[in-house]
N, CA, C and O of each residue as an XYZ file, in Angstrom:
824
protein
N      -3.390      4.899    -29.381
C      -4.390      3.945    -29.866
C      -5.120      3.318    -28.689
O      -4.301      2.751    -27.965
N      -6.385      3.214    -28.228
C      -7.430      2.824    -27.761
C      -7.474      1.203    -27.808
O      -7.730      0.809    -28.945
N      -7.310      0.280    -26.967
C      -7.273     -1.333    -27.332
C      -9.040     -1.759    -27.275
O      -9.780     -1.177    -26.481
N      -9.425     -2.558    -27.978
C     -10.474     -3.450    -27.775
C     -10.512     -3.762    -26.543
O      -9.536     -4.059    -25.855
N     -12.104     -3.690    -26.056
C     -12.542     -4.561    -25.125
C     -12.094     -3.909    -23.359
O     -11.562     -4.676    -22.556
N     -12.338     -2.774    -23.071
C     -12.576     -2.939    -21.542
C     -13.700     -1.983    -21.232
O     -13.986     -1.209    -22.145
N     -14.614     -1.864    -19.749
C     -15.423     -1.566    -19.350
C     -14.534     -0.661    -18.251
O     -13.565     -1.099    -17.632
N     -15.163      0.916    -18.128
C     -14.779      1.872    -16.621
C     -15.943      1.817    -16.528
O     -16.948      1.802    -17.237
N     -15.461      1.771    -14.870
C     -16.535      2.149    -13.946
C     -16.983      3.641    -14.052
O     -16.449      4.749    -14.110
N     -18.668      2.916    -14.045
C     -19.566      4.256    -14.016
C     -19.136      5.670    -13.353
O     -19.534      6.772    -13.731
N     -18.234      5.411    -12.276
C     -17.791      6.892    -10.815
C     -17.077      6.118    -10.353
O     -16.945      4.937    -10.672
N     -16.224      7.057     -9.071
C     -15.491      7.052     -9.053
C     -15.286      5.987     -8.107
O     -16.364      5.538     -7.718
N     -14.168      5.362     -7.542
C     -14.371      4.417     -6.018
C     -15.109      5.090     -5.380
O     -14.912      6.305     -5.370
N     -16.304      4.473     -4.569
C     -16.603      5.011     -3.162
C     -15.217      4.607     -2.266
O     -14.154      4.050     -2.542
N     -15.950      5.328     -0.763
C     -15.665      4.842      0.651
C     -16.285      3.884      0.966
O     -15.846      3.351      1.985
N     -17.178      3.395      0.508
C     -17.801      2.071      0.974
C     -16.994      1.030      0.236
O     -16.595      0.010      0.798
N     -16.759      1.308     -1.038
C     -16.123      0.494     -1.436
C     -14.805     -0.279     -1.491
O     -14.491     -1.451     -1.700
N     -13.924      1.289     -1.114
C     -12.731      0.827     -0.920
C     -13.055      0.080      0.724
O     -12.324     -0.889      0.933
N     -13.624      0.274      1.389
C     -13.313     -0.338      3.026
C     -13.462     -1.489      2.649
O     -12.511     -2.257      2.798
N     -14.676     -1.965      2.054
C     -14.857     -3.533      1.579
C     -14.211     -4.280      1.095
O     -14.296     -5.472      1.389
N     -13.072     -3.660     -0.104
C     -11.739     -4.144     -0.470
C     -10.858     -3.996      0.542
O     -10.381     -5.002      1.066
N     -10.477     -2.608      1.009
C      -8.603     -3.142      1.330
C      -9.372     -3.401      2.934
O      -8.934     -4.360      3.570
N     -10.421     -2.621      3.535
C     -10.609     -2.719      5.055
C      -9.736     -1.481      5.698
O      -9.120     -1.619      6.756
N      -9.749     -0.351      5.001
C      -8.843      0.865      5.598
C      -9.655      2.217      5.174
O     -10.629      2.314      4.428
N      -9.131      2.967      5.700
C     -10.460      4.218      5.788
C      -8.776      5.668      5.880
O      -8.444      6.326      6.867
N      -8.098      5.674      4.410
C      -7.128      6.515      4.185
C      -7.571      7.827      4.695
O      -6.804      8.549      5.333
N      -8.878      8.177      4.412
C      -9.421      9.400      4.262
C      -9.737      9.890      5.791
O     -10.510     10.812      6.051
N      -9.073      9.187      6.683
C      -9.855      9.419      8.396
C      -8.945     10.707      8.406
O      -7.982     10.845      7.651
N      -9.315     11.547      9.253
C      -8.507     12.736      9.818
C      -8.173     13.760      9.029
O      -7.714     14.837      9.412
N      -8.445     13.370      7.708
C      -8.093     14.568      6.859
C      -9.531     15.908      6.824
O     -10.720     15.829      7.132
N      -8.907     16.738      6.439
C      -9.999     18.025      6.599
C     -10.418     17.695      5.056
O      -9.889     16.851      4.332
N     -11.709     18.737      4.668
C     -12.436     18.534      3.809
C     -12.562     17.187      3.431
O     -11.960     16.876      2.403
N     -13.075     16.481      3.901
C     -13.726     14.899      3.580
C     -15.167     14.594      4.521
O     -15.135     14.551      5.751
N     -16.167     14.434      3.873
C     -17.285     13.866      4.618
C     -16.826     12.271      4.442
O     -16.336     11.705      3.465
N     -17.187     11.746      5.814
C     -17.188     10.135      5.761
C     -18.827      9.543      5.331
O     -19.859      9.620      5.998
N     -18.612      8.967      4.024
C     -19.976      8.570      3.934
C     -19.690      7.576      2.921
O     -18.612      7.649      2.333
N     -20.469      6.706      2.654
C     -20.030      5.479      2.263
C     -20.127      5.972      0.523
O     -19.260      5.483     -0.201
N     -21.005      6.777     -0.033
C     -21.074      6.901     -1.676
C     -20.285      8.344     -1.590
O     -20.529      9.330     -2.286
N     -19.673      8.273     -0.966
C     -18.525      9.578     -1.429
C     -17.427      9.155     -1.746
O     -17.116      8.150     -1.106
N     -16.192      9.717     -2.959
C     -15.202      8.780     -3.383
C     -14.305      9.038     -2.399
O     -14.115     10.082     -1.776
N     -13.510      7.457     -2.284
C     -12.569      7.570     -1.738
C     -11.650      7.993     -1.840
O     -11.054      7.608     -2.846
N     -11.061      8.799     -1.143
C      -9.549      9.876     -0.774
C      -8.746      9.890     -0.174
O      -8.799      9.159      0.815
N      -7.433     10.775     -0.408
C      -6.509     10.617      0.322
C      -5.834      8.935     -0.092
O      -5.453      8.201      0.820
N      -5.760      8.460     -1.674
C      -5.573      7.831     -2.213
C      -4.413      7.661     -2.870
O      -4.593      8.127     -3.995
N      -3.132      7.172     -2.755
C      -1.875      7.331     -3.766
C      -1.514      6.385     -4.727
O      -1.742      5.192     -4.527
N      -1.003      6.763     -5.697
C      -0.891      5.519     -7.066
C      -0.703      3.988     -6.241
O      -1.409      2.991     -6.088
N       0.135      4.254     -5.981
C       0.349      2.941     -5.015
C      -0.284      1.818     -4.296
O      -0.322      0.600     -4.471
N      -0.985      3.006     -3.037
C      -2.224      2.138     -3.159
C      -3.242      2.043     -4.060
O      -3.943      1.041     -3.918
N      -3.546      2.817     -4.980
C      -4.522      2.368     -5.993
C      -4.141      0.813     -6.330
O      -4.885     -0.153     -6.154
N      -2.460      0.788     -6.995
C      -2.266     -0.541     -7.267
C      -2.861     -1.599     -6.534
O      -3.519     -2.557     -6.938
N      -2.398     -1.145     -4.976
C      -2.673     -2.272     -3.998
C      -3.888     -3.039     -3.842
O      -4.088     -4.164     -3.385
N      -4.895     -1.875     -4.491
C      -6.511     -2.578     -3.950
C      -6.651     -3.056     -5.687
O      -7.325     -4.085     -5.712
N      -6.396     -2.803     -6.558
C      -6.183     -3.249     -8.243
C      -6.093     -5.039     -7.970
O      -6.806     -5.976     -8.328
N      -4.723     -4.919     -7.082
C      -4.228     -6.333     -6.891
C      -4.839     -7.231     -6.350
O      -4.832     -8.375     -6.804
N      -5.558     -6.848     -5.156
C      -6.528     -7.469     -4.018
C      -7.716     -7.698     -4.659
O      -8.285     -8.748     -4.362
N      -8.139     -7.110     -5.317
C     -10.042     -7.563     -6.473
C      -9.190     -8.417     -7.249
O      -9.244     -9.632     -7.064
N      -8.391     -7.909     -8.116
C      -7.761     -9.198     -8.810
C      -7.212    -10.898     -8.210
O      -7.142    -11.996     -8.760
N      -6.933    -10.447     -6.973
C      -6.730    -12.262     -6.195
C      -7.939    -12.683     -5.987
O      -8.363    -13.835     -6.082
N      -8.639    -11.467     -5.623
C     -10.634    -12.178     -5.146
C     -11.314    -12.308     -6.233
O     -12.481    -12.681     -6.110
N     -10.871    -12.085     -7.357
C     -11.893    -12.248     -8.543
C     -11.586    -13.515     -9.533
O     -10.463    -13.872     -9.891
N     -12.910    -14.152     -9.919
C     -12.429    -15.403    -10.928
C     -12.871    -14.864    -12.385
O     -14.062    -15.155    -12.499
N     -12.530    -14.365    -13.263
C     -12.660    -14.530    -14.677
C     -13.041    -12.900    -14.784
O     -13.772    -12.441    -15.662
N     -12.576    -12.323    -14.008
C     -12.043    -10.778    -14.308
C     -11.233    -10.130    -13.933
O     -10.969    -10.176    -12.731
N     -10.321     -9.040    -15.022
C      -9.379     -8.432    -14.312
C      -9.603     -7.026    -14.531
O      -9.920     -6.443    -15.568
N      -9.348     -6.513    -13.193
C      -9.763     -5.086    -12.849
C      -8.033     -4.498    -13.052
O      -7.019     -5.196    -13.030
N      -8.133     -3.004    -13.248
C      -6.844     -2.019    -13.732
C      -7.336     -0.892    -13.258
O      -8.456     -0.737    -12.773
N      -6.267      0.125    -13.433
C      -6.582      1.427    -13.726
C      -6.423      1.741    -15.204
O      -5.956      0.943    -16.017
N      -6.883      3.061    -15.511
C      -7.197      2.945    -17.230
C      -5.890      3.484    -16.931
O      -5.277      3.768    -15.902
N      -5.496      3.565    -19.156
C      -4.100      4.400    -19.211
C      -4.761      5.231    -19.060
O      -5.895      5.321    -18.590
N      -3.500      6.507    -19.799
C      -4.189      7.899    -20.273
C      -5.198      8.176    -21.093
O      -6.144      8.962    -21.040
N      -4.680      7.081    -22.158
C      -5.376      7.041    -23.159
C      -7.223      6.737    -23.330
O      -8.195      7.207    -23.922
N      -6.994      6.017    -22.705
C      -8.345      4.926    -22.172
C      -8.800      5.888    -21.213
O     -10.005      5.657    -21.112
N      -8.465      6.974    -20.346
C      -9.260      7.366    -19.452
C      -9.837      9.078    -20.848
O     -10.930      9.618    -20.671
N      -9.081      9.468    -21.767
C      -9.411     10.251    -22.428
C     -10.375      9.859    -23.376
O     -11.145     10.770    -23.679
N     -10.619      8.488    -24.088
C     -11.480      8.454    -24.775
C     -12.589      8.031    -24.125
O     -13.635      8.168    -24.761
N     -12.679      7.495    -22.899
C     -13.742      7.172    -22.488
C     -14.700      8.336    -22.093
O     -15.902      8.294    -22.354
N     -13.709     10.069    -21.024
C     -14.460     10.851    -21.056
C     -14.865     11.778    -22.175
O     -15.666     12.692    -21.974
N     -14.361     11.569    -23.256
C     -14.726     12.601    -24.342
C     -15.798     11.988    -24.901
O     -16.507     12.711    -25.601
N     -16.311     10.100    -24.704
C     -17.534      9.641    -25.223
C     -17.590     10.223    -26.947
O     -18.562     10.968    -27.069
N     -16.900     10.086    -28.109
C     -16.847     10.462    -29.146
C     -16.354     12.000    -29.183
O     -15.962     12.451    -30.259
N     -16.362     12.525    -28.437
C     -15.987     13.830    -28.666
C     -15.014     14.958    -28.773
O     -14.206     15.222    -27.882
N     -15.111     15.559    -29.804
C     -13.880     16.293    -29.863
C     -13.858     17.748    -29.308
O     -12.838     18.411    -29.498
N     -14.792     18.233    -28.712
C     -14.755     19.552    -28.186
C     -13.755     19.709    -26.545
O     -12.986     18.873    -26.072
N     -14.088     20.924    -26.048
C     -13.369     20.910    -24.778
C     -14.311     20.511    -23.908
O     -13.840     21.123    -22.950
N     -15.015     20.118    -23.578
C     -16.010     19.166    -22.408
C     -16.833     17.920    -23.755
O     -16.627     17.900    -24.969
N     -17.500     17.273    -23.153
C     -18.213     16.343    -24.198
C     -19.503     17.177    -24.350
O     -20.275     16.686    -25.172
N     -19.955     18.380    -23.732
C     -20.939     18.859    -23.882
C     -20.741     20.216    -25.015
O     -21.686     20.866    -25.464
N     -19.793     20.369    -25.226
C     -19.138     21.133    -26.410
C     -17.924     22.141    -26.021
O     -16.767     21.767    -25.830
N     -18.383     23.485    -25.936
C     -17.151     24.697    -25.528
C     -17.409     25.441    -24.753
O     -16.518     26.190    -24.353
N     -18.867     25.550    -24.168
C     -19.728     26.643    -23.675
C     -19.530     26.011    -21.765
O     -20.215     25.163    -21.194
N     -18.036     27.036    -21.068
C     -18.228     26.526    -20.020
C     -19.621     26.458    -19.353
O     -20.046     25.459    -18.772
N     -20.332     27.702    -19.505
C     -21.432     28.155    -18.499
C     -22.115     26.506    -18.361
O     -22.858     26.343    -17.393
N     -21.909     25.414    -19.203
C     -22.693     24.354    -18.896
C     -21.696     23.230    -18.104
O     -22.225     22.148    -17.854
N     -20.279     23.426    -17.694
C     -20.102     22.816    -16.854
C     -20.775     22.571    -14.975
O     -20.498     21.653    -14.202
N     -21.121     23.025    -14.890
C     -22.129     23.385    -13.533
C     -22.945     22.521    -13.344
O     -23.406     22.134    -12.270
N     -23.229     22.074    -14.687
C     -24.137     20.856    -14.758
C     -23.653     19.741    -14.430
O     -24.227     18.895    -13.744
N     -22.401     19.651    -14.970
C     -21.569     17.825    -14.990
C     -20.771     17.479    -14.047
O     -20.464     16.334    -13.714
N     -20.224     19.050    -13.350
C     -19.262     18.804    -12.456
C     -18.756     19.318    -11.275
O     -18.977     20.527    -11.349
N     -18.158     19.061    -10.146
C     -18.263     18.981     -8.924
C     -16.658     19.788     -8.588
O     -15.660     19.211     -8.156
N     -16.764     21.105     -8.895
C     -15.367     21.422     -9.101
C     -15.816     23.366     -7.929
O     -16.733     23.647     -7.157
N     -14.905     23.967     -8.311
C     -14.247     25.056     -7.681
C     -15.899     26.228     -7.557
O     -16.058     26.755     -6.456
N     -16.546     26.415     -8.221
C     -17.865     26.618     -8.460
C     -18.701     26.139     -8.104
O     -19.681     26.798     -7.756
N     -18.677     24.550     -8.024
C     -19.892     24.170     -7.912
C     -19.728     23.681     -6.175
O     -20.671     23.148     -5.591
N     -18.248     23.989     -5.421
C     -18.172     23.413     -4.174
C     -17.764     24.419     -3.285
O     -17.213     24.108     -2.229
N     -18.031     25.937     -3.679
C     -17.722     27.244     -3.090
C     -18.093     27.208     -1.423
O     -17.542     27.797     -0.494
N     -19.267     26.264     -1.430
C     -19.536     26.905     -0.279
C     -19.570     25.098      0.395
O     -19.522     25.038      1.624
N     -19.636     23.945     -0.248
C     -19.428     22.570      0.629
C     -17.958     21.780     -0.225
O     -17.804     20.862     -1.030
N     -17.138     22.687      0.451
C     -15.760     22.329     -0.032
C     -15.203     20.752      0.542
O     -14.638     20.465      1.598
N     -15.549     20.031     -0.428
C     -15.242     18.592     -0.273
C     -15.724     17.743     -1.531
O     -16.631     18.198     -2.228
N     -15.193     16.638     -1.806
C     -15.758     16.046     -2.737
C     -17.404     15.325     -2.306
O     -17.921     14.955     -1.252
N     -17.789     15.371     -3.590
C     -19.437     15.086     -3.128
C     -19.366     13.612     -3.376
O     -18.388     12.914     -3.646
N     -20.691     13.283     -3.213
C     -21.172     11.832     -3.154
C     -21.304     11.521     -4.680
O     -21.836     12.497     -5.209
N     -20.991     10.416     -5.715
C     -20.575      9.997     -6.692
C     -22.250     10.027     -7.362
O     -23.314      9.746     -6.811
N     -21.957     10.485     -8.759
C     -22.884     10.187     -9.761
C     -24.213     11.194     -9.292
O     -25.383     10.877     -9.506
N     -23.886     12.171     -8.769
C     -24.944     13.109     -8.385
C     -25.133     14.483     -9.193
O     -25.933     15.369     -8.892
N     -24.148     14.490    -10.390
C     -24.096     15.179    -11.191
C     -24.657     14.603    -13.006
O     -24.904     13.442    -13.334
N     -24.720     15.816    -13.876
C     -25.074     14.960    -15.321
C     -24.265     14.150    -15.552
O     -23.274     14.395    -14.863
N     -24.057     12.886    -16.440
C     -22.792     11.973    -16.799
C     -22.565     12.516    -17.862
O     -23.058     13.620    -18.090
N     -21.850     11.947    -18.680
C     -21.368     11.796    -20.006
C     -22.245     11.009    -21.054
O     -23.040     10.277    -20.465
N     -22.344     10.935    -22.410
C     -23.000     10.467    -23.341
C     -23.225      9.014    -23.042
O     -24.187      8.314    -23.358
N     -22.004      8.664    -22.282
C     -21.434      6.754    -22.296
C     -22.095      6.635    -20.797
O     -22.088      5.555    -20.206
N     -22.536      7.549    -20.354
C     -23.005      6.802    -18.528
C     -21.984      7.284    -17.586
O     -21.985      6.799    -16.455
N     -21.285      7.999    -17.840
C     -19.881      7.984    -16.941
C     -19.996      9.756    -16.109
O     -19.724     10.914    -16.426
N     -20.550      9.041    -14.952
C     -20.116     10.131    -13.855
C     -18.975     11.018    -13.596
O     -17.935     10.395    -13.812
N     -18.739     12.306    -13.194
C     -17.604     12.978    -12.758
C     -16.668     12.706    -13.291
O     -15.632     12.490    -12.661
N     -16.736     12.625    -14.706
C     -15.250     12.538    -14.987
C     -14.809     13.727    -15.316
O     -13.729     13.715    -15.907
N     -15.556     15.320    -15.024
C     -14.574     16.060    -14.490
C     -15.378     16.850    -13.087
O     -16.572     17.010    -12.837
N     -14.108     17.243    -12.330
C     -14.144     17.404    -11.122
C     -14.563     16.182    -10.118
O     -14.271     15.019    -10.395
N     -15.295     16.555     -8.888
C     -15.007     15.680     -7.647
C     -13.532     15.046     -6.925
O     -13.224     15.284     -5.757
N     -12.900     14.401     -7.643
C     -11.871     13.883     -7.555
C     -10.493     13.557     -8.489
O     -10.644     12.506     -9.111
N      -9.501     14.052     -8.675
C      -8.238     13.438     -9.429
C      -8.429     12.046     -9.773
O      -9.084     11.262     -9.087
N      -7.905     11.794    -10.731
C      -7.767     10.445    -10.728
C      -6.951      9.762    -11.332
O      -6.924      9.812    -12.562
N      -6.031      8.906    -10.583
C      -4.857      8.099    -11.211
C      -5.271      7.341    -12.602
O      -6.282      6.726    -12.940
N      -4.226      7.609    -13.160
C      -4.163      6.232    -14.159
C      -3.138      5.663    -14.272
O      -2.121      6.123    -13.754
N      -3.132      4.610    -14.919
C      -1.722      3.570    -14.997
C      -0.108      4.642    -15.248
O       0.886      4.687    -14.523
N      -0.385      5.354    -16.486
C       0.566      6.016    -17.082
C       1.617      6.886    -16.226
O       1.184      7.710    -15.421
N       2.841      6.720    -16.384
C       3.711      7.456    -15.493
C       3.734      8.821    -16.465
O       3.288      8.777    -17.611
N       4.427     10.304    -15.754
C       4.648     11.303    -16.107
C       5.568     11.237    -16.967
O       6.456     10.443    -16.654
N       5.712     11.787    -17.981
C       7.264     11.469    -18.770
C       8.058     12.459    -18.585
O       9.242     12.223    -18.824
N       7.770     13.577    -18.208
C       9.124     14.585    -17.607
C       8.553     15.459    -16.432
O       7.548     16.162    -16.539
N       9.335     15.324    -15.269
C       9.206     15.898    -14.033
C       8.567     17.924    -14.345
O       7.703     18.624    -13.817
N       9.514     18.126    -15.375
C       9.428     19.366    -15.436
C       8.365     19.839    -16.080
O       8.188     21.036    -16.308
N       7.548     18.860    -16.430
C       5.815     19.644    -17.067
C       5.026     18.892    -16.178
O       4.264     18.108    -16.744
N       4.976     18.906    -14.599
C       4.275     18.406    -14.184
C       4.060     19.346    -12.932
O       4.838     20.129    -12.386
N       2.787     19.021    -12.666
C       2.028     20.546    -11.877
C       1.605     20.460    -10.810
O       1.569     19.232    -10.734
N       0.997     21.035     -9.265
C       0.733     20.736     -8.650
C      -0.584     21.131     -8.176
O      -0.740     22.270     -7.735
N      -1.885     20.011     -8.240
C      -2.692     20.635     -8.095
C      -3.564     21.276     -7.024
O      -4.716     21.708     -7.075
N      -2.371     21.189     -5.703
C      -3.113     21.437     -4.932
C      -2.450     23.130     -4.368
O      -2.477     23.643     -3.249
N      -1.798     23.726     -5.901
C      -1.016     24.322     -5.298
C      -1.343     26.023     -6.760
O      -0.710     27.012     -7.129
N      -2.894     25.272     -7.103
C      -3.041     25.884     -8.733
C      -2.254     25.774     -9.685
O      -2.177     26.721    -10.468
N      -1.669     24.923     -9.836
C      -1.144     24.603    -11.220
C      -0.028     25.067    -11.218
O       0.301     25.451    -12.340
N       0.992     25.263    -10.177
C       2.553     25.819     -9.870
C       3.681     25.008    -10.770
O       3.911     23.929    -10.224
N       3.994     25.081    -11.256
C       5.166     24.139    -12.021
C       6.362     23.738    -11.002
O       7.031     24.518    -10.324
N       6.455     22.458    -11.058
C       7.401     21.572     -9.451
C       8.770     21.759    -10.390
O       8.926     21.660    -11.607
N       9.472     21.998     -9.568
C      10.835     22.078     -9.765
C      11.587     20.891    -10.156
O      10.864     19.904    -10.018
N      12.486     20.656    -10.492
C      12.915     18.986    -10.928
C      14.158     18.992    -10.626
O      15.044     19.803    -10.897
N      14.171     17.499     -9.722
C      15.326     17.082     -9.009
C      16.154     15.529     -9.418
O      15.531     14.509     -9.709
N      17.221     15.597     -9.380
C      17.938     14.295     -9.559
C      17.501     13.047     -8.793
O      17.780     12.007     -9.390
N      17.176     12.965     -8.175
C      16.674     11.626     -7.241
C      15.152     10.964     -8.068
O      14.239     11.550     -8.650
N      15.345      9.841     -7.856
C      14.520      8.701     -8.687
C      13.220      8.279     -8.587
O      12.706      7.160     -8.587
N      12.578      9.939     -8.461
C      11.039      9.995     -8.126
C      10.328      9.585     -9.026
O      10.307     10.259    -10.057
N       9.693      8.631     -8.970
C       8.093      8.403    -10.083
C       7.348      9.389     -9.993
O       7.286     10.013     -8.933
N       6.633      9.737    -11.067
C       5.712     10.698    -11.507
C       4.398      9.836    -12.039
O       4.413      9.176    -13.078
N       3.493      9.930    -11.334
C       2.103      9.656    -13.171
C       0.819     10.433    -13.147
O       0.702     11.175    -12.171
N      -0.043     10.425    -13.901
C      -0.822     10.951    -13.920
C      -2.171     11.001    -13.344
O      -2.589     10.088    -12.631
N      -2.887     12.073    -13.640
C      -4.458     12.359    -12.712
C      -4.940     13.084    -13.870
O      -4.324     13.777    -14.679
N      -6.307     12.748    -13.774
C      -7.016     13.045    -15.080
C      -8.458     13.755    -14.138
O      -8.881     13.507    -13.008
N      -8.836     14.543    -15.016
C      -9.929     15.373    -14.944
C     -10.317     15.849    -14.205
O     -11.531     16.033    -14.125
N      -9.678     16.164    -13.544
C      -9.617     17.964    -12.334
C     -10.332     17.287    -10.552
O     -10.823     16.168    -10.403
N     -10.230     17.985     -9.823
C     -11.234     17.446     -8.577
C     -11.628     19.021     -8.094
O     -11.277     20.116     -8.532
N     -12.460     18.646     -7.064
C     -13.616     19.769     -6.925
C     -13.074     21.036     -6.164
O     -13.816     21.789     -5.533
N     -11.449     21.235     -6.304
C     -10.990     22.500     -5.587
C     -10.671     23.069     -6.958
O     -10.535     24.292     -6.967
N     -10.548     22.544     -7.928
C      -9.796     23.494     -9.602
C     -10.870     24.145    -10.077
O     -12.051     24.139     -9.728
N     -10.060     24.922    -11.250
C     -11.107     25.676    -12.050
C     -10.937     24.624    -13.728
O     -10.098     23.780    -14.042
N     -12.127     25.169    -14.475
C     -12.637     24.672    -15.680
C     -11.123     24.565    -16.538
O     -11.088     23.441    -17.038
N      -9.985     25.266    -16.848
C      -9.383     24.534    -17.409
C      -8.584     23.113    -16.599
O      -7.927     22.441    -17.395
N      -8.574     22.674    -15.347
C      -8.655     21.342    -15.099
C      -9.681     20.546    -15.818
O      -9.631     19.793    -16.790
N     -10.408     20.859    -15.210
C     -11.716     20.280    -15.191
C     -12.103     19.721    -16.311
O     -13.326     19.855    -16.298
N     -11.742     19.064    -17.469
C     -11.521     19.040    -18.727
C     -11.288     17.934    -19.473
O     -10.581     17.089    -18.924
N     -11.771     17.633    -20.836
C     -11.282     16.347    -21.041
C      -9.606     16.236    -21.372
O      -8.986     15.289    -20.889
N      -9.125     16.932    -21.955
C      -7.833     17.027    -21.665
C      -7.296     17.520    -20.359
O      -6.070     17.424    -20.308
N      -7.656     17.842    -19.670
C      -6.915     18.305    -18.079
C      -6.219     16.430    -17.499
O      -6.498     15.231    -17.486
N      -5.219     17.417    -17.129
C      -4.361     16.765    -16.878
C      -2.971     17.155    -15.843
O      -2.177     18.033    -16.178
N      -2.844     16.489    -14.758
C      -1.590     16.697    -14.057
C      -0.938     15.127    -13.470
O      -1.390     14.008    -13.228
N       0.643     15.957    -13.409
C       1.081     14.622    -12.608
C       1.908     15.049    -11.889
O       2.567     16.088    -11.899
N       1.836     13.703    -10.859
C       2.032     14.012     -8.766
C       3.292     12.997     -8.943
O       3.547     12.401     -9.989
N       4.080     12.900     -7.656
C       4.596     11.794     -6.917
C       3.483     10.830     -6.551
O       2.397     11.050     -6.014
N       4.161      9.454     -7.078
C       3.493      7.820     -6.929
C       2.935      8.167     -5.503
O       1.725      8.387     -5.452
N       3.613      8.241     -4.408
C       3.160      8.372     -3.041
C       2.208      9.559     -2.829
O       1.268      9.289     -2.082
N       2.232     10.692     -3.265
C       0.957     11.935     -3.118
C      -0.560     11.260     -2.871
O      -1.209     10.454     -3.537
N      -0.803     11.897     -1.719
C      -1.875     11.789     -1.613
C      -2.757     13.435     -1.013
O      -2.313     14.580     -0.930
N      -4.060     12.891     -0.707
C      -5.002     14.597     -0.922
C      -6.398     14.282     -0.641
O      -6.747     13.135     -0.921
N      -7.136     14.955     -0.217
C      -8.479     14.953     -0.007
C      -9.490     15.696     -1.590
O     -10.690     15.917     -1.756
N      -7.998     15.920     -2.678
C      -8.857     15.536     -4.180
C      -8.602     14.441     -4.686
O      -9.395     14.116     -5.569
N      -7.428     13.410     -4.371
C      -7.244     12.485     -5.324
C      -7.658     11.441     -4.750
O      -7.609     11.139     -3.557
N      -8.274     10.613     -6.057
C      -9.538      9.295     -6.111
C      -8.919      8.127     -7.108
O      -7.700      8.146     -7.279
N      -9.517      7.358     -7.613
C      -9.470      6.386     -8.663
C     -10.706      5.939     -9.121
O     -11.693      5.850     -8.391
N     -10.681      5.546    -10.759
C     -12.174      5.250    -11.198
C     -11.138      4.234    -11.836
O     -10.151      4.671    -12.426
N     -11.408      2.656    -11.694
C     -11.190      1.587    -12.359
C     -11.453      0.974    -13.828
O     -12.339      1.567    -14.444
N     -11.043      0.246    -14.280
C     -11.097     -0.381    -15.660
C     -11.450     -1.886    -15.537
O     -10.623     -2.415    -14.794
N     -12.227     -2.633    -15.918
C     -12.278     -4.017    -16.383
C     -11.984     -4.515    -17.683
O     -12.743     -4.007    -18.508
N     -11.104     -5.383    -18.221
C     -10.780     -6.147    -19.367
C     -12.051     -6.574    -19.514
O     -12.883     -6.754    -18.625
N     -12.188     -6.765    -20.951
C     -13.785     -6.891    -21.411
C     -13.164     -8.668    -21.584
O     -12.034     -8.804    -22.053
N     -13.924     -9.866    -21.204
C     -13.534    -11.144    -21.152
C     -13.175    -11.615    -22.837
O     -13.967    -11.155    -23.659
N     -12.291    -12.301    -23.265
C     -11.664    -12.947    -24.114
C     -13.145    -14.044    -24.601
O     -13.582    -15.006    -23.970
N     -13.641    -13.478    -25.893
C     -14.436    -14.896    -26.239
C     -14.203    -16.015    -27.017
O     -15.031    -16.925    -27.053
């Protein structure tokens, strides 16, 4: 079930943006990353997602910023829709919306945000460019995939690893990521030069 009342951001974090919040630049040294301020920020882990969640939330008066659930990050990219993209079934028209394995053959990196078609609702890249956390933890180690590894199924171990999820593919996958159902989940700490965060605001109490 979908709750009343919150606003996602249009795309995904920039790099400009996150520096302005936490003042750290995760994404230095890693390969495939252009440094540019409207490119999303990378090399991002649940964790710190929380961390900069927390930090807008101490700097902010009469809003609170999140990451979406699962839930909330699926209905927002399907924008009413029930097909396999919001544009219907016909991949040949992903090319248009998204920043994935095709469309980054030859500038293998995530691109600069909102430079692709959006969604019905305004909403940039929500598939490909970047992974993206949401609140929701993984619920079993053993259906959880690795995406930097094509979709390998991770082995599952006794030790007291958190799992959660990443929603809608980033720009090294192919079209079944890329998807409104696409879906994988990492270790809390994983990080990558695909995985990003696109935020949530509580819509204010009237």
């Amino acid at each position: 079930m979908v709750p009343d009342g919150f606003y996602m951001a249009t795309h995904e974090i920039t790099q400009g943006q996150w520096r302005a919040v936490m003042g750290t630049s995760p994404w230095l040294g890693q390969e495939n990353v252009l440094y540019l301020d409207n490119h999303p920020a990378v090399n991002v882990s649940w964790n710190s997602a929380l961390a900069l969640v927390e930090r807008l939330n101490r700097n902010s008066t009469g809003h609170h910023y999140r990451l979406p659930t699962d839930t909330e990050w699926e209905y927002a990219a399907r924008a009413g829709t029930t097909t396999t993209w919001f544009f219907g079934d016909n991949e040949a028209q992903l090319d248009e919306h998204a920043w994935y394995y095709r469309t980054t053959i030859v500038e293998e990196y995530a691109h600069a945000v909102a430079t692709r078609t959006p969604n019905p609702w305004g909403l940039y890249d929500v598939y490909g460019n970047v992974w993206e956390w949401v609140h929701d933890e993984f619920g079993n180690p053993m259906n959880a995939y690795d995406a930097d590894s094509g979709g390998i199924s991770l082995a599952q171990t006794d030790s007291p690893i958190q799992w959660s999820i990443l929603r809608g593919g980033g720009w090294l996958t192919g079209p079944e990521s890329a998807q409104s159902a696409g879906r994988v989940g990492l270790v809390e700490q994983d990080q990558g030069c695909y995985i990003g965060i696109r935020l949530v605001m509580d819509a204010p109490e009237q």
